[in-house]
C-alpha positions in Angstrom: 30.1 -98.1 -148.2 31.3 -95.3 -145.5 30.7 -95.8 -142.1 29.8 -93.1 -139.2 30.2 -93.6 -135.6 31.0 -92.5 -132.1 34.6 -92.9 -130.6 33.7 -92.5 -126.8 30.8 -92.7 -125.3 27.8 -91.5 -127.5 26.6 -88.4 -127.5 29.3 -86.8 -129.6 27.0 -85.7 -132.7 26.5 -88.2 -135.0 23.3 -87.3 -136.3 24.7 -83.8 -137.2 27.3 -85.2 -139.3 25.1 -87.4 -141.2 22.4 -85.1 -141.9 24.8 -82.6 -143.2 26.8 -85.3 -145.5 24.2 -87.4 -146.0 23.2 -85.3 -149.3 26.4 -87.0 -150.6 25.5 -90.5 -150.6 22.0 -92.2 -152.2 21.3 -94.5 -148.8 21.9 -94.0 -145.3 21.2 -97.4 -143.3 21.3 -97.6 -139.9 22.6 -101.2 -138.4 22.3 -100.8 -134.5 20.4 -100.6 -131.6 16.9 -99.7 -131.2 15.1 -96.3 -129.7 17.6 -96.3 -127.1 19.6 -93.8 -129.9 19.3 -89.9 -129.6 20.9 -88.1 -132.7 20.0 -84.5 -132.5 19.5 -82.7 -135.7 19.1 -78.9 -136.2 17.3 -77.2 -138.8 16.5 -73.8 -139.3 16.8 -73.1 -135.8 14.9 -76.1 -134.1 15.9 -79.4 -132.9 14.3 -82.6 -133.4 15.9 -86.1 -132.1 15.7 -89.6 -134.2 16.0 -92.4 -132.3 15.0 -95.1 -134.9 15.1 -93.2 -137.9 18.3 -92.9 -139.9 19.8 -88.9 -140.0 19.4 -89.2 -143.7 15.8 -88.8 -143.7 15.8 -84.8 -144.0 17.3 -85.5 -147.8 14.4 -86.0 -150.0 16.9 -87.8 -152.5 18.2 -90.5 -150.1 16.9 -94.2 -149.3 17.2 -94.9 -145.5 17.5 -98.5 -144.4 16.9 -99.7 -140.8 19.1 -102.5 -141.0 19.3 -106.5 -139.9 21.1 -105.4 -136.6 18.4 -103.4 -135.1 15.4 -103.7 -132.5 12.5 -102.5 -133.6 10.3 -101.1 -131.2 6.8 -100.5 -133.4 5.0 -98.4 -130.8 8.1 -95.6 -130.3 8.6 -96.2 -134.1 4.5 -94.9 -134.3 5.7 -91.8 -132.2 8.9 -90.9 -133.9 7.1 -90.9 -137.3 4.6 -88.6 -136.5 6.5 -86.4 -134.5 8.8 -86.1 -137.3 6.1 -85.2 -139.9 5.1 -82.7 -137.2 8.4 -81.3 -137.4 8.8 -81.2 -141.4 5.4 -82.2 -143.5 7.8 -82.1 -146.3 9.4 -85.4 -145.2 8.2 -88.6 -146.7 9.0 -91.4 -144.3 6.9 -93.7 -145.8 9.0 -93.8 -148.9 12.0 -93.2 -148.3 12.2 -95.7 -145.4 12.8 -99.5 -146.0 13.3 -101.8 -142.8 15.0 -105.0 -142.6 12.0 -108.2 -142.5 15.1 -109.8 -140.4 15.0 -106.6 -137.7 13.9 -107.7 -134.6 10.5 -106.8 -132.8 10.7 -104.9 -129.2 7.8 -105.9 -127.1 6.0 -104.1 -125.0 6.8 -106.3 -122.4 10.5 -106.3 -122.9 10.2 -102.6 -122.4 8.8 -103.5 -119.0 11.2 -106.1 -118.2 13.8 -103.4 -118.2 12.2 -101.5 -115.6 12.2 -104.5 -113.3 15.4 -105.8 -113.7 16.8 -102.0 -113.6 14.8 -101.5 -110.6 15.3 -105.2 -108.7 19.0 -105.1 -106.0 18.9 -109.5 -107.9 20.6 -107.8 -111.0 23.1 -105.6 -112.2 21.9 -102.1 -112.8 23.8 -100.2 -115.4 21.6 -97.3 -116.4 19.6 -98.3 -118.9 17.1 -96.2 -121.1 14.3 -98.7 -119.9 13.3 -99.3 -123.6 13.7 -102.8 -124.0 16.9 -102.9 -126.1 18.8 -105.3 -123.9 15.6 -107.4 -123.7 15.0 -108.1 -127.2 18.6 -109.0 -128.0 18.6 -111.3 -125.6 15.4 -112.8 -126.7 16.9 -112.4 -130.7 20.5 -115.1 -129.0 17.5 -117.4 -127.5 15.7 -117.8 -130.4 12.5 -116.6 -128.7 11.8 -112.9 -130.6 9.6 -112.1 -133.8 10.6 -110.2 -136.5 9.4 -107.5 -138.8 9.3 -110.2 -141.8 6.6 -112.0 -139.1 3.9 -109.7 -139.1 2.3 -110.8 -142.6 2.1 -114.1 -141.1 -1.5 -115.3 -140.3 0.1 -116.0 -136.8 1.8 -113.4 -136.0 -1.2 -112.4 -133.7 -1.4 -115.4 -131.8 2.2 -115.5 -131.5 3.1 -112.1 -130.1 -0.1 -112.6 -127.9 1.2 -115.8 -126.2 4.7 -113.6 -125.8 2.9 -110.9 -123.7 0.8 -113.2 -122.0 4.2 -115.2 -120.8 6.0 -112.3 -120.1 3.1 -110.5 -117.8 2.5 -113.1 -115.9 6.8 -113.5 -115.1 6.3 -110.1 -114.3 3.5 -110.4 -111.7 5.2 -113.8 -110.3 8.5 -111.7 -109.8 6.6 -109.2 -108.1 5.9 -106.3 -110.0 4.1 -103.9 -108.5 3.2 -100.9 -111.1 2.4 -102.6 -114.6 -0.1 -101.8 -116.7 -2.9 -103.6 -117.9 -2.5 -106.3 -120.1 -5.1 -105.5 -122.2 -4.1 -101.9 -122.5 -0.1 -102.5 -124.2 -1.7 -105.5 -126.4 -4.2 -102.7 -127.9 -1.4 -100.1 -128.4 1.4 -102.8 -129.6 -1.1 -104.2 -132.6 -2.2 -100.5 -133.4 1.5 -99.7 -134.0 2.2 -103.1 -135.8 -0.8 -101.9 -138.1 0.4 -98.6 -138.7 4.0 -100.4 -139.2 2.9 -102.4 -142.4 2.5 -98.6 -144.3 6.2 -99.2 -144.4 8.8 -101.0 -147.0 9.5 -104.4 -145.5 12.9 -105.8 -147.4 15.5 -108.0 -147.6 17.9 -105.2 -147.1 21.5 -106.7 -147.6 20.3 -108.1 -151.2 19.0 -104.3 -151.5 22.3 -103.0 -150.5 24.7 -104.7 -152.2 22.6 -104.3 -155.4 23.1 -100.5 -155.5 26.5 -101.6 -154.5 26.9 -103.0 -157.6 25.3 -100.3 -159.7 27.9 -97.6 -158.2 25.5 -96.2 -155.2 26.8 -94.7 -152.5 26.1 -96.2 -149.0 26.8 -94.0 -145.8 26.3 -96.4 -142.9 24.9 -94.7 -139.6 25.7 -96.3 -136.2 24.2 -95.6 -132.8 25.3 -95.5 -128.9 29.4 -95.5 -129.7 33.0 -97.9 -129.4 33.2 -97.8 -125.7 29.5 -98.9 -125.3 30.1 -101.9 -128.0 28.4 -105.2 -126.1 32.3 -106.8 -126.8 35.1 -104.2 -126.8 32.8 -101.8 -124.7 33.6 -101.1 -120.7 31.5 -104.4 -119.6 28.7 -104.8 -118.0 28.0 -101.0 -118.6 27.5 -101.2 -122.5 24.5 -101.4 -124.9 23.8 -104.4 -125.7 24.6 -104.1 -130.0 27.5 -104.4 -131.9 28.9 -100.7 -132.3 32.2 -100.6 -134.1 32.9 -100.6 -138.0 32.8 -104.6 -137.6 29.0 -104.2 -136.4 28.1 -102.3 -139.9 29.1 -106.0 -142.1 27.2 -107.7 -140.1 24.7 -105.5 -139.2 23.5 -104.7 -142.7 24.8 -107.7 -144.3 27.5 -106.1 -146.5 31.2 -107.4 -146.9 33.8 -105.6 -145.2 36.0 -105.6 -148.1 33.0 -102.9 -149.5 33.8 -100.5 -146.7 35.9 -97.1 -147.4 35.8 -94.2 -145.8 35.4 -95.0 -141.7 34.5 -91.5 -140.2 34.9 -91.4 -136.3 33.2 -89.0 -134.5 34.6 -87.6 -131.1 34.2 -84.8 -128.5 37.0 -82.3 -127.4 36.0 -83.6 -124.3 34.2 -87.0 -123.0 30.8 -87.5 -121.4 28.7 -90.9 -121.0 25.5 -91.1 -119.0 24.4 -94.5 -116.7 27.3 -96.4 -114.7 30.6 -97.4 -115.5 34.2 -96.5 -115.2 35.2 -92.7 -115.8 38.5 -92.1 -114.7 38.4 -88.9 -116.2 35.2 -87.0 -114.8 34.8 -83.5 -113.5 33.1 -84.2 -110.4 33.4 -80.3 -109.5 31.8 -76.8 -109.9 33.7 -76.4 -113.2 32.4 -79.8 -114.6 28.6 -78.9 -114.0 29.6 -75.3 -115.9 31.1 -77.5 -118.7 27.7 -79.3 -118.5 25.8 -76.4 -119.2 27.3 -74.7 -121.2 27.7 -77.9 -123.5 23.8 -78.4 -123.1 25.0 -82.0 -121.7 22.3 -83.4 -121.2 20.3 -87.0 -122.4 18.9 -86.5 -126.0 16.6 -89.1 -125.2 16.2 -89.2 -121.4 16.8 -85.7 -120.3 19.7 -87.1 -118.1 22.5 -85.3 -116.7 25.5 -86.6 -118.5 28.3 -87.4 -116.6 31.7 -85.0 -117.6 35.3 -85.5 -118.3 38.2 -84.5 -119.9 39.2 -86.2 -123.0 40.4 -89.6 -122.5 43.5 -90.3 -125.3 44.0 -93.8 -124.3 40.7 -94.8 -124.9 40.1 -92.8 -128.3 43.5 -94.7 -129.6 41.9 -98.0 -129.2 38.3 -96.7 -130.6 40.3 -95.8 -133.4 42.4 -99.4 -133.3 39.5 -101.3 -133.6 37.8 -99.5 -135.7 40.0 -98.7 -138.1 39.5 -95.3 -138.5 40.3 -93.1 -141.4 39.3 -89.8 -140.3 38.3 -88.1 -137.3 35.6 -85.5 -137.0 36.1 -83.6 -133.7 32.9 -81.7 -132.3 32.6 -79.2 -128.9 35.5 -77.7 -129.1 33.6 -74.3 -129.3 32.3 -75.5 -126.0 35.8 -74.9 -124.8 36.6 -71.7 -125.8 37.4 -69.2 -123.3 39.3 -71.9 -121.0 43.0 -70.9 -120.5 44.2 -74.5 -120.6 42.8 -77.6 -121.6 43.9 -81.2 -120.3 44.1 -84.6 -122.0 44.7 -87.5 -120.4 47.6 -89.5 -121.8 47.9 -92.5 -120.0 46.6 -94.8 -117.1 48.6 -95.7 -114.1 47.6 -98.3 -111.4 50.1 -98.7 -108.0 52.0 -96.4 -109.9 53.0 -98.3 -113.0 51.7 -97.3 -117.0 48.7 -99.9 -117.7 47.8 -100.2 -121.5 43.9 -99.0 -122.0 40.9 -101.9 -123.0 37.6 -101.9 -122.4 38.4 -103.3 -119.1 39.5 -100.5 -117.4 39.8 -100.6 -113.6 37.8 -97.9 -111.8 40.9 -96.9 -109.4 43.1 -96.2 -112.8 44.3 -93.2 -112.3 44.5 -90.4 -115.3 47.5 -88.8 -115.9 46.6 -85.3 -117.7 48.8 -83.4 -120.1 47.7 -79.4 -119.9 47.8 -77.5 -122.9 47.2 -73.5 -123.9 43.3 -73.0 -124.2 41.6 -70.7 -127.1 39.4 -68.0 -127.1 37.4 -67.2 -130.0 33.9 -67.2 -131.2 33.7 -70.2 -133.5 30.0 -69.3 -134.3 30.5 -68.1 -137.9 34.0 -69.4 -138.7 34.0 -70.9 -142.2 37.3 -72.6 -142.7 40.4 -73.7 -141.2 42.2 -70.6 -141.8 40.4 -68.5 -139.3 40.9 -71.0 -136.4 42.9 -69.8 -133.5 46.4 -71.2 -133.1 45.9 -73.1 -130.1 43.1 -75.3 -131.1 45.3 -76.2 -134.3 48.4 -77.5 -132.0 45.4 -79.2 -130.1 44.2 -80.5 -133.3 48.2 -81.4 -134.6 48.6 -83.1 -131.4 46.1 -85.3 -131.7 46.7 -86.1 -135.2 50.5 -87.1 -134.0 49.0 -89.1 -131.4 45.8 -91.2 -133.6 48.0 -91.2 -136.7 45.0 -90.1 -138.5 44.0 -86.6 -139.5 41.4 -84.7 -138.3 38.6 -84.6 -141.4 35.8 -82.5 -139.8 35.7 -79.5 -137.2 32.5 -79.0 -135.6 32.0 -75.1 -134.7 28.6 -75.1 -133.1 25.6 -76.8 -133.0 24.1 -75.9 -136.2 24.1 -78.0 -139.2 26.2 -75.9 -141.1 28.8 -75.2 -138.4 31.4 -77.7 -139.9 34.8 -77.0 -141.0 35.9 -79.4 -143.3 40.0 -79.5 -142.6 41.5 -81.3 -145.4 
């Protein structure tokens, strides 16, 4: 089993990766988060973004798993499914998706929950995407959730009613003002759950490691990235999932001594949207530019993401933890044009080198390392050998700094704007 996932932040074009090697493998399977997951996809000149779906789903050949380690969320999962037939009515969801019975259900309620502890100065506000994620995880750790294997049961009615009915009512006693009725996100929630059981329910580890065993090929897809991981991630401003290599095994229930190829996917630069330490960000003219003209902006939300220059110390230990094998560098084409670029090397606090966690102090300050820019239009480059020389010393540097080499090359947004380096 290969594994895919983001290095910084999120956002650095995960779902274009997988779509275009997912062709290679006979099961994508995603093992993280819920709809709080944007991975953008281009084909033939439009864009559609899965949020629950796994990127494999465009190859009619593949098997895509949502996996043990998700929230499932079946009123966006209604959405996404029909927008995506919308998109292509060659794509058949309903077989070539199989969810985990073990996933757990988002409520409608939790959904609302987020809003209220996102909007209410008694708790920690971090951003959120307000859909629930953090809610049903925490609801999965007390023992108090339903999962997709529940909906056959002849309770499952009366059990996810008396779950809404609890939760409402907290949220009118803690003073709610805007909610919905009731009546209205019961209707919409079993209408979903309906239009759920068209779907493959599974025990999906004994499904994966069968085709394991009969010499398939498994490319694992993860969501949100390393620095957002609910335990190695900058703390309290995280997702609330396991996101690192470690989070696949467990996750989607298959050994880690069955894992091979760890791809790691990175931007030439860094952005992250919601709160939490950046000591890198552009806060300046030039940063909003950089914004544009890297179309930085939420795949899911529409929000502004925050800009930066790429942070070295905290790719080393994304990479560390991970145990990356190869790296697949994307927006570098977004660069082109500058005449120098800047990494940051290292962290120093009241002037003294401090080693880079996911604790990192806000007032760290980034030491930057300039380096010659490029200028070229990457737009129809096909291999390595028509790169610029500058952005191979970039790329050589940071192979001598990750001691790993850089697999992929990202040349634009399209799917087929990928040089493969080695």
């Amino acid at each position: 089993m290969d594994i895919v996932l983001g290095l910084q932040w999120g956002d650095e074009g995960k779902g274009k990766f997988i779509d275009l090697i997912s062709e290679n493998y006979d099961i994508t399977a995603r093992f993280n988060g819920g709809s709080n997951a944007g991975h953008s996809i281009e084909r033939n000149g439009r864009k559609i973004t899965l949020k629950m779906i796994p990127s494999g789903i465009f190859m009619k050949e593949v098997q895509n798993i949502i996996g043990t380690g998700t929230v499932l969320d079946p009123v966006s999962f209604k959405k996404e499914i029909l927008n995506l037939q919308a998109f292509d009515h060659t794509v058949q969801p309903e077989k070539n998706i199989i969810i985990s019975k073990k996933a757990h259900v988002v409520m409608p309620t939790h959904k609302l929950l987020d809003v209220f502890m996102e909007e209410n100065p008694e708790y920690t506000t971090i951003g959120t995407t307000k859909n629930g994620i953090a809610q049903a995880y925490s609801n999965k750790i007390l023992r108090q959730n339903l999962r997709v294997g529940d909906i056959g049961s002849p309770d499952f009615e009366s059990r996810a009613s008396h779950i809404l009915k609890r939760d409402y009512k907290m949220l009118e006693d803690g003073g709610m003002i805007v909610l919905p009725a009731l009546e209205e996100i019961t209707k919409e929630f079993f209408d979903a759950v309906e239009f759920l059981k068209k779907f493959t329910c599974a025990e999906t580890e004994i499904y994966l490691n069968k085709a394991l065993a009969e010499g398939k090929k498994i490319l694992a897809e993860g969501s949100q990235a390393t620095m957002l991981d609910i335990d190695h991630g900058t703390y309290p401003y995280v997702t609330s999932s396991s996101t690192t290599a470690s989070g696949a095994s467990s996750g989607l229930g298959v050994s880690p001594k069955k894992i091979g190829e760890i791809y790691g996917i990175a931007k030439a630069y860094c952005t992250r949207v919601g709160n939490g330490a950046f000591p890198t960000e552009l806060l300046d003219e030039f940063g909003d530019d950089l914004r544009m003209k890297g179309n930085e902006f939420g795949s899911n939300t529409g929000r502004p993401r925050r800009i930066g220059w790429l942070d070295l110390p905290a790719l080393k230990y994304a990479v560390m933890i991970n145990g990356v094998t190869q790296l697949v560098l994307t927006k570098a084409d977004v660069l082109s044009g500058l005449k120098s670029v800047a990494v940051c090397t290292h962290y120093e606090l009241n002037g003294e080198s401090i080693p880079v966690s996911g604790t990192l102090p806000e007032n760290a300050q980034p030491v930057l390392k300039w380096m010659e820019g490029w200028n070229a239009d990457f737009s129809n480059m096909k291999s390595a050998a028509e790169l610029p020389q500058e952005i191979i010393s970039f790329l050589s540097f940071l192979e001598a700094e990750l001691e790993i080499p850089v697999g992929y090359l990202s040349t634009g947004p399209g799917r087929e704007q990928m040089i493969k380096m080695k």
